[in-house]
C-alpha positions as a Markdown table, in Angstrom:
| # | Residue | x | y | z |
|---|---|---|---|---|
| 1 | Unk | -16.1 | -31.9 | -57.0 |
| 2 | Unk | -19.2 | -30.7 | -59.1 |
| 3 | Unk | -17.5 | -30.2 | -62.5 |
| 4 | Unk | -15.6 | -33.5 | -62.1 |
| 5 | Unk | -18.4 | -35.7 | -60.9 |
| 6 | Unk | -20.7 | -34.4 | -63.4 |
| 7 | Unk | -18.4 | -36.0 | -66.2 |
| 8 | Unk | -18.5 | -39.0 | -64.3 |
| 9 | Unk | -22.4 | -39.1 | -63.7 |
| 10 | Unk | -23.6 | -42.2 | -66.1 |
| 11 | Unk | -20.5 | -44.6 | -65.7 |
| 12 | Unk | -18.9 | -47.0 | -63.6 |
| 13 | Unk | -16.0 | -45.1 | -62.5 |
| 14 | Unk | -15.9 | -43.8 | -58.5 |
| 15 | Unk | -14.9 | -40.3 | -57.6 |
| 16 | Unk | -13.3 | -40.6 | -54.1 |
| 17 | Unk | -12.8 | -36.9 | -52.4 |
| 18 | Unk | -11.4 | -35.9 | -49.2 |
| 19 | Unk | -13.2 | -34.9 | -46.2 |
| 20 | Unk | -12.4 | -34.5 | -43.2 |
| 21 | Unk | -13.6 | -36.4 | -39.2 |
| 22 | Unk | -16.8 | -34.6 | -38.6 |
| 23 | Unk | -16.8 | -32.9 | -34.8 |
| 24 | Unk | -19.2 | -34.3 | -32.0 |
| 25 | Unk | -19.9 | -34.0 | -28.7 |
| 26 | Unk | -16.6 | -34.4 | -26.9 |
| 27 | Unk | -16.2 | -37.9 | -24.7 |
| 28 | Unk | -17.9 | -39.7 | -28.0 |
| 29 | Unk | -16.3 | -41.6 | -31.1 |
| 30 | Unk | -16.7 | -40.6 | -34.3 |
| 31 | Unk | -17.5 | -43.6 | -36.7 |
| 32 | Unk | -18.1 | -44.2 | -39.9 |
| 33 | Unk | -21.9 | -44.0 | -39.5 |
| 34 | Unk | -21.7 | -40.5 | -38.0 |
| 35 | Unk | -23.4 | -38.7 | -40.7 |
| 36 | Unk | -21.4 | -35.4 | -41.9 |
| 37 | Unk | -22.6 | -32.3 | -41.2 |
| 38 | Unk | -25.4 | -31.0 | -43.9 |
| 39 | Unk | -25.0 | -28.1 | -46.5 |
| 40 | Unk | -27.1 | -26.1 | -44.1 |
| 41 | Unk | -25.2 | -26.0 | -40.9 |
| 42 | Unk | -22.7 | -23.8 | -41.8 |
| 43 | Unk | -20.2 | -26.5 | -41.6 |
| 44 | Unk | -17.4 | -24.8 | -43.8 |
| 45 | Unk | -15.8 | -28.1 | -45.3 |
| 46 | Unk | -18.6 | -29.1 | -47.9 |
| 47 | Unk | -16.6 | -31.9 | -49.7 |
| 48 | Unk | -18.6 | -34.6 | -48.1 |
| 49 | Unk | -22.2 | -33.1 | -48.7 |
| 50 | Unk | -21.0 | -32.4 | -52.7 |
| 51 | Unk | -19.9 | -35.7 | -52.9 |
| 52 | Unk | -23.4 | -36.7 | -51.1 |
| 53 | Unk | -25.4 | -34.9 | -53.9 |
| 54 | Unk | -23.5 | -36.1 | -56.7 |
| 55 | Unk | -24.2 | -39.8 | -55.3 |
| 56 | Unk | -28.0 | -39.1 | -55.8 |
| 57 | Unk | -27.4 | -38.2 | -59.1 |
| 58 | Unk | -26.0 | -41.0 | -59.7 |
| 59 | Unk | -22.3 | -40.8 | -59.5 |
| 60 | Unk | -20.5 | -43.3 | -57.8 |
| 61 | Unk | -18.6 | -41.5 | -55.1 |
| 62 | Unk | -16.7 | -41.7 | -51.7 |
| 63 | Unk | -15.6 | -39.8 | -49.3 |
| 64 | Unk | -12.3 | -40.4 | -47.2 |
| 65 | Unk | -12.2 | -38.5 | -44.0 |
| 66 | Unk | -8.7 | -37.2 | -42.5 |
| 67 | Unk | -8.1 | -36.6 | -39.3 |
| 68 | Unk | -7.0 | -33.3 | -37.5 |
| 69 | Unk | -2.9 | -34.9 | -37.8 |
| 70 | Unk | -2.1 | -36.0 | -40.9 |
| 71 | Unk | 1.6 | -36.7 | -40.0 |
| 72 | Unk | 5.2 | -37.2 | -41.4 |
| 73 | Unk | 8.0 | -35.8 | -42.6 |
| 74 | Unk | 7.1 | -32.3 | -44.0 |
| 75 | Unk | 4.2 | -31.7 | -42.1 |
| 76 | Unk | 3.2 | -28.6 | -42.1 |
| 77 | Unk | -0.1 | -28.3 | -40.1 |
| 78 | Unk | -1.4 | -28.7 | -36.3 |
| 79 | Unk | 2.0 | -30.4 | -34.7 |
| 80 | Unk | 4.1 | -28.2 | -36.4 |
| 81 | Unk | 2.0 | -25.0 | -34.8 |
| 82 | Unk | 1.9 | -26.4 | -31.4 |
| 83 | Unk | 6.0 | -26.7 | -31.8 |
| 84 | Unk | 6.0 | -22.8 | -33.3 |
| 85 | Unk | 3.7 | -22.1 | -30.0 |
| 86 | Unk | 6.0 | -24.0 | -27.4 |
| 87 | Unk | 9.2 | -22.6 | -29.2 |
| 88 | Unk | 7.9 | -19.3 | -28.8 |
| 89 | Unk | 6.3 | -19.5 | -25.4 |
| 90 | Unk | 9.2 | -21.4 | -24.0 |
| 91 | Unk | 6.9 | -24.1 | -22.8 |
| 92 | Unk | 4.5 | -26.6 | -24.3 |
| 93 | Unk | 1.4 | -27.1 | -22.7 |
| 94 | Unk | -1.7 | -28.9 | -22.6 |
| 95 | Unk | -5.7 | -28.2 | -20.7 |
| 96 | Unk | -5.8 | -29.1 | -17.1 |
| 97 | Unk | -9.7 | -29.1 | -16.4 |
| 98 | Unk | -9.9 | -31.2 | -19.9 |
| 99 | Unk | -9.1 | -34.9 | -21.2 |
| 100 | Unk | -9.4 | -33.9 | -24.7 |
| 101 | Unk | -7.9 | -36.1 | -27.7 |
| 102 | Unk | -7.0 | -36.3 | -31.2 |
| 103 | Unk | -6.7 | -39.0 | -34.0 |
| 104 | Unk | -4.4 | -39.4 | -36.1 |
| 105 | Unk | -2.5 | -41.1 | -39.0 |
| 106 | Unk | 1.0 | -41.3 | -41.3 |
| 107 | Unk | 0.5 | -39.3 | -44.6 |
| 108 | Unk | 1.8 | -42.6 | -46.3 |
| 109 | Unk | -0.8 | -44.5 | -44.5 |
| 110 | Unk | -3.6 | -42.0 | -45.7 |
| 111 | Unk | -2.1 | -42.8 | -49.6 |
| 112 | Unk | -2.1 | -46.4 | -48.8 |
| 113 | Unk | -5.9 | -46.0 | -47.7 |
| 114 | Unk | -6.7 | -43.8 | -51.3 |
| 115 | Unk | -5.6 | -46.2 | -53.2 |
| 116 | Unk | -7.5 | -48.9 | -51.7 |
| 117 | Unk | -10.6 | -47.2 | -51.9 |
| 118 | Unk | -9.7 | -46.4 | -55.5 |
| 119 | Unk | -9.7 | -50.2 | -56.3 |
| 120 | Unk | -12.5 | -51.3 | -54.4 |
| 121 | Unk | -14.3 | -48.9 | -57.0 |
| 122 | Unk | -17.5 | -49.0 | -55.1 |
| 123 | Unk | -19.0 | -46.3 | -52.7 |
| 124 | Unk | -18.7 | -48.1 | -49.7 |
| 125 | Unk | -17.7 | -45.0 | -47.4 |
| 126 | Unk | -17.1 | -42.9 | -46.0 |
| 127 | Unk | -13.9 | -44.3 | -45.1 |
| 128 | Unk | -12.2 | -42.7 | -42.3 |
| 129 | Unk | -7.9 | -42.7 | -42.2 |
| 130 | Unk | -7.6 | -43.7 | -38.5 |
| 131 | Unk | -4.3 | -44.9 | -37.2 |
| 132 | Unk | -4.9 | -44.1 | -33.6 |
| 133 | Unk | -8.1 | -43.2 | -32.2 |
| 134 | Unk | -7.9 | -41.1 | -29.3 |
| 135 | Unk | -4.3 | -39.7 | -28.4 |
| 136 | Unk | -4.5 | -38.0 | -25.6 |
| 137 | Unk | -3.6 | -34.3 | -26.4 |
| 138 | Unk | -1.7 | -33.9 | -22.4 |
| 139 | Unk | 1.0 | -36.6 | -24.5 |
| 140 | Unk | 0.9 | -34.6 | -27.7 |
| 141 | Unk | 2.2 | -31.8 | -25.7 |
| 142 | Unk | 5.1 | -33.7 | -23.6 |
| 143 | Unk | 6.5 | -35.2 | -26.9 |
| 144 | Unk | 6.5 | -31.4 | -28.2 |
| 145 | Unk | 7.8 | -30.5 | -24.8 |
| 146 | Unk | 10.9 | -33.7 | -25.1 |
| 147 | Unk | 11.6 | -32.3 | -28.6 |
| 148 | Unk | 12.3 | -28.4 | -27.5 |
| 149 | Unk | 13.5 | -29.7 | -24.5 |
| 150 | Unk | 11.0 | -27.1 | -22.7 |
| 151 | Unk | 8.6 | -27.8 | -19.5 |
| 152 | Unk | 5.3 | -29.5 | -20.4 |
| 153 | Unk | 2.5 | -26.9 | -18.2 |
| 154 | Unk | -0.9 | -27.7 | -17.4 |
| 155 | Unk | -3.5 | -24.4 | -18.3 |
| 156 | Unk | -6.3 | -23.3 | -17.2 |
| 157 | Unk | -9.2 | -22.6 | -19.7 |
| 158 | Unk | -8.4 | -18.7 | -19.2 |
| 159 | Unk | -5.0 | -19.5 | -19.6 |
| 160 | Unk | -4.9 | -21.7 | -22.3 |
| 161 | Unk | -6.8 | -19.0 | -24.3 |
| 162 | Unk | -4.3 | -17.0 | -24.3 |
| 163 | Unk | -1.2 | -19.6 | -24.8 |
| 164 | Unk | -2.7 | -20.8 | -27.9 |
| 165 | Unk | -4.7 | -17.6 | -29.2 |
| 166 | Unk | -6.3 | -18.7 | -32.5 |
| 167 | Unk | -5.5 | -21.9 | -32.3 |
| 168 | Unk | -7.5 | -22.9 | -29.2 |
| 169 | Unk | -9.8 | -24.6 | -30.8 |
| 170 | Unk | -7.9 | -26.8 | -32.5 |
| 171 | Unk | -5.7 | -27.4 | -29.7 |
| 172 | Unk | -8.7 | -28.1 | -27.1 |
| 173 | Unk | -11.2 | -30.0 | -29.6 |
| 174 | Unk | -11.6 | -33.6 | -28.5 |
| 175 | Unk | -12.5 | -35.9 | -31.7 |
| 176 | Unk | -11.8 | -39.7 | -30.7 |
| 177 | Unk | -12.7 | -41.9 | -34.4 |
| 178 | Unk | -12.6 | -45.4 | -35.5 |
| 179 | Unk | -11.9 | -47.0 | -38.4 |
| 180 | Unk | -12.7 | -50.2 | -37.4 |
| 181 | Unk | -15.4 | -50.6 | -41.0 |
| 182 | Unk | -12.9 | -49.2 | -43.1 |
| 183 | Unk | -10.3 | -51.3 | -42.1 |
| 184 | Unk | -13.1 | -54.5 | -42.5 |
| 185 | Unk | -14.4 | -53.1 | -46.3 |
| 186 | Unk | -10.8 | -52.3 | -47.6 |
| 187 | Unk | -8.5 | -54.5 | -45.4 |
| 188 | Unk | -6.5 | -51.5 | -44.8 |
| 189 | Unk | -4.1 | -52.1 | -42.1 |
| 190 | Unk | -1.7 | -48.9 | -40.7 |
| 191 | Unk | 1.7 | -49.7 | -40.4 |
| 192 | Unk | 3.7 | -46.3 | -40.3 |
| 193 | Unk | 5.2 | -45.0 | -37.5 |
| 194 | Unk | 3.1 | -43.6 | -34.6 |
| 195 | Unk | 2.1 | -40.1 | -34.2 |
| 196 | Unk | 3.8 | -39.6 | -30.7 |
| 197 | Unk | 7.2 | -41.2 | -32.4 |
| 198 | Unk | 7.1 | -38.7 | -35.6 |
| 199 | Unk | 7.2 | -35.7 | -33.3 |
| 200 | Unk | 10.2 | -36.7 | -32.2 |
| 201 | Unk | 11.8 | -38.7 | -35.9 |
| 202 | Unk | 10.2 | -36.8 | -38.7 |
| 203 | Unk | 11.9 | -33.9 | -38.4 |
| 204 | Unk | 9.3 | -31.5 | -37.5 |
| 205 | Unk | 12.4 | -29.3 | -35.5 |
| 206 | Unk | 13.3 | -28.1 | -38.7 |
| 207 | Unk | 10.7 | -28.5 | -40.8 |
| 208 | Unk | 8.4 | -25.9 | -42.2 |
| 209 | Unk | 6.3 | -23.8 | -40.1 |
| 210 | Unk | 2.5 | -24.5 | -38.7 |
| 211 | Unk | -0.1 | -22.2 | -38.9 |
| 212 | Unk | -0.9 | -18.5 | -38.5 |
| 213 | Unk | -0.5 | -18.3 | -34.2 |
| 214 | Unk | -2.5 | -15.2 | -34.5 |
């Protein structure tokens, strides 16, 4: 981001870079206002604040900010590794003494959104690719459940630790977003197919593996 936006820095063209839905205090909704964590917090995704700096030095620059399920046919991230989990536990399963949600959007719907922002050419963002805003993770885990044909379990917090190991906290985070001003500035409208009807039509089943489990 610094090497490429230094070439940029005294003309019109915009650099747009990819970021991702900043986490805040669960039961809230991230917006497009909520400012992105600073170089100094330890925050290990620094695409946003890069982009940030560059801006002051006069680059033209956007961020557009993925959610934790970027999905569609060859997904290879967070639903595939809850499938990998529930394949091998024989179960899929979701936090009884939690509500917690995710948001989520089609990969093509994501392109669609880059290439809007692209020829908009002004830094208007960030922008934030938000198809759905808060899925509720309990139906995440009964579509994975309907696709292995395997029982959907509630967990307790102990017991979820240990059904999801490292992925815990990605399976327990809860990170409701809007992109209610994106949609506004860019007339960006989703139209792809839900995330809750991919799990079961994209052909995650066979598709390439999800994370690391431990």
């Amino acid at each position: 981001i610094e090497a490429m936006g230094g070439v940029l820095k005294g003309t019109v063209q915009l650099m747009v870079v990819t970021s991702t839905i900043p986490m805040q205090t669960p039961g809230t909704i991230v917006t497009e206002a909520t400012p992105a964590p600073d170089l100094a917090s330890g925050y290990p995704r620094k695409s946003e604040a890069a982009a940030a700096d560059l801006a002051q030095r006069g680059v033209n620059t956007a961020a557009v900010r993925l959610p934790p399920s970027v999905h569609g046919k060859g997904d290879h991230a967070f639903v595939p590794t809850l499938i990998d989990i529930a394949r091998k536990r024989g179960n899929a399963a979701y936090f009884a003494e939690r509500e917690n949600r995710w948001p989520a959007v089609h990969r093509v719907d994501a392109a669609r959104l880059y290439s809007l922002a692209l020829k908009h050419g002004r830094p208007d963002g960030p922008y934030q690719a938000v198809a759905e805003e808060a899925i509720p993770f309990r139906k995440i885990a009964e579509a994975v459940g309907s696709l292995l044909d395997v029982p959907t379990i509630a967990l307790s917090e102990e017991e979820a630790k240990d059904y999801f190991s490292s992925f815990h906290m990605f399976a327990g985070m809860d990170c409701a977003a809007s992109s209610e001003r994106t949609q506004s500035i860019l007339g960006w409208r989703p139209v792809e197919p839900d995330l809750l009807s991919d799990i079961a039509n994209a052909g995650y089943i066979d598709g390439p593996k999800g994370l690391p489990v431990a």
